[in-house]
C-alpha positions, 0 to 999 in steps of 0.5 A: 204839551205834557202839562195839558195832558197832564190836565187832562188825566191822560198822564200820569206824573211816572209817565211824564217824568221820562218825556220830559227828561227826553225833551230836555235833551231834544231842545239841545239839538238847535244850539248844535245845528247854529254851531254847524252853521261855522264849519267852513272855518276849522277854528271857529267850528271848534270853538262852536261845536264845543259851545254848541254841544256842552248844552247836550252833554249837561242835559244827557249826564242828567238823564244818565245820573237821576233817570235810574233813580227814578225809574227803580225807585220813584224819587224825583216823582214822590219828592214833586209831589211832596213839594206840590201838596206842601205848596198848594195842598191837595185841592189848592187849584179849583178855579182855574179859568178865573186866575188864567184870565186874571193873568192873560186879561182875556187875550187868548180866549178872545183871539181864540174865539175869533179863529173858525176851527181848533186845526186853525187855532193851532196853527195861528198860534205855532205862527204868533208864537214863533213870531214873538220868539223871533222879535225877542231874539232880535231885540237882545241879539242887537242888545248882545252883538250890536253897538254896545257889545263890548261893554255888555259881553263883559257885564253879561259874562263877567262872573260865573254868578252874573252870567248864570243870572243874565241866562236865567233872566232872558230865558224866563222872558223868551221861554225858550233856552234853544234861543239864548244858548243858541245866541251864545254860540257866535260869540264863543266862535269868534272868541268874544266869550270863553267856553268857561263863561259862557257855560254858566249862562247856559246852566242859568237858560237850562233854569229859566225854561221851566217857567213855561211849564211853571205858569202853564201848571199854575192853572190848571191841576195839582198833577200838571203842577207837580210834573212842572215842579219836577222840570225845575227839580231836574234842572235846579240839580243839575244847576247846584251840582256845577255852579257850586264846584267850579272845579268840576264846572272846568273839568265838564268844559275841558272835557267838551273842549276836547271833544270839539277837538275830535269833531274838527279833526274828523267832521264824521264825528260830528255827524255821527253824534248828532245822529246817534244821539238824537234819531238813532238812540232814541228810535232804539228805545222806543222799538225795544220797549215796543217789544218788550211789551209785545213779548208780555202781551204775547205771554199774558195772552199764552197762559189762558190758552195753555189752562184752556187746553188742559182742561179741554184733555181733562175732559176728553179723557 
């Protein structure tokens, strides 16, 4: 959605760079709900909540480290756009409904044509898209947890490498990390994965996700690019930062693991992060910024007045 509005000109890149850190961190929530799913059973919801929430807190100590640097200085966004011009140059993108249909053969435009009304459209194409993402889930859920799931667990989650790979690839194909960190869930809760090997492949689908901004933004605008190199710019830091340093890789796991401890022993905390983390902060911020921007309108409104005033006394006098 951000690259279409991007598209669009109705964005611009410093504009989008903070919805796309606040969706990184949104998309956690669906791994956390699948962990709750195990709260009937003390041990398995330890082991769940911490595979559930590790994808939270890698994406909020994200947010936390290079949003500033974006905010007061501008780096993320500059480097994106650096990176794009070098890549595709300043009017690399000039015809992109030839290469869109060279892509998808026509499908889209055809089936779109075919719906009477754009409300319409829209729905059929939340309906197809959340249908495609089903089958795909149930394709390599069978894969993962069916006949062969022994052999396949200890390929998949074998090495740290390995499972980063296996967690980029399948996210690539799905286009969704909330489906494959969710997979991951059950198999941490009934300990046929450890936490330690699972959070690479977390890190590989937290990677894999920016394809679908990647291939959105290759046809349409060298903004919408740049906002996409940006997703896998923030990504891609976040990745080099944990799979490099194995030690600071146990001590982000030890440190979930411990505050899955503090969840299973009072649920109310559970409750109270999920809350706290994904409606209550959030609608904190949006309501200060609201009013921060009600007090500067208020006071660039103010000053005419007061100039009017004064010279309304200079004339009566």
């Amino acid at each position: 959605m951000v690259v279409a509005i991007m598209a669009a000109g109705g964005l611009e890149i410093r504009d989008a760079i903070p919805i796309i850190m606040g969706a990184n961190i949104g998309t956690t929530l669906t791994s956390t709900i699948v962990a709750l799913g195990f709260i009937s059973d003390a041990k398995e919801f330890r082991k769940a909540i911490s595979a559930g929430i590790i994808h939270d807190f890698f994406n909020i100590l994200l947010v936390i480290v290079l949003f500033p640097f974006e905010y007061y200085f501008g780096v993320l966004s500059g480097l994106s756009s650096a990176i794009q011009e070098a890549v595709v140059g300043v009017n690399g993108i000039s015809s992109a409904n030839e290469v869109s249909f060279g892509f998808d053969f026509g499908l889209a435009e055809m089936i779109a044509d075919s719906i009477p009304g754009d409300i319409l459209t829209v729905v059929c194409s939340f309906i197809l898209l959340f249908t495609s993402i089903k089958l795909l889930t149930r394709v390599i859920q069978q894969s993962v947890i069916g006949s062969s799931k022994n052999k396949l667990r200890r390929y998949i989650f074998e090495k740290p490498f390995k499972s980063f790979g296996w967690g980029l690839i399948f996210t690539a194909a799905i286009q969704s990390s909330s489906v494959t960190t969710a997979l991951v869930v059950p198999l941490v809760a009934t300990s046929k994965v450890r936490l330690i090997n699972a959070f690479p492949f977390i890190l590989g689908a937290n990677l894999g996700t920016t394809i679908t901004a990647l291939i959105a933004a290759s046809f349409s605008s060298e903004a919408a690019l740049s906002i996409a190199i940006f997703h896998l710019l923030f990504n891609l830091i976040g990745v080099v930062l944990f799979m490099v340093s194995g030690v600071l890789r146990k001590l982000f796991v030890d440190f979930t693991k411990k505050f899955s401890i503090t969840i299973t022993k009072r649920r109310i905390v559970g409750l109270a992060y999920v809350l706290v983390t994904f409606f209550l902060l959030p609608f904190i911020l949006i309501c200060l910024h609201d009013g921060q921007k009600k007090n500067e309108n208020s006071g660039a409104l103010s000053a005419p007045v007061e100039e009017t005033l004064d010279a309304e006394k200079k004339f009566i006098s």
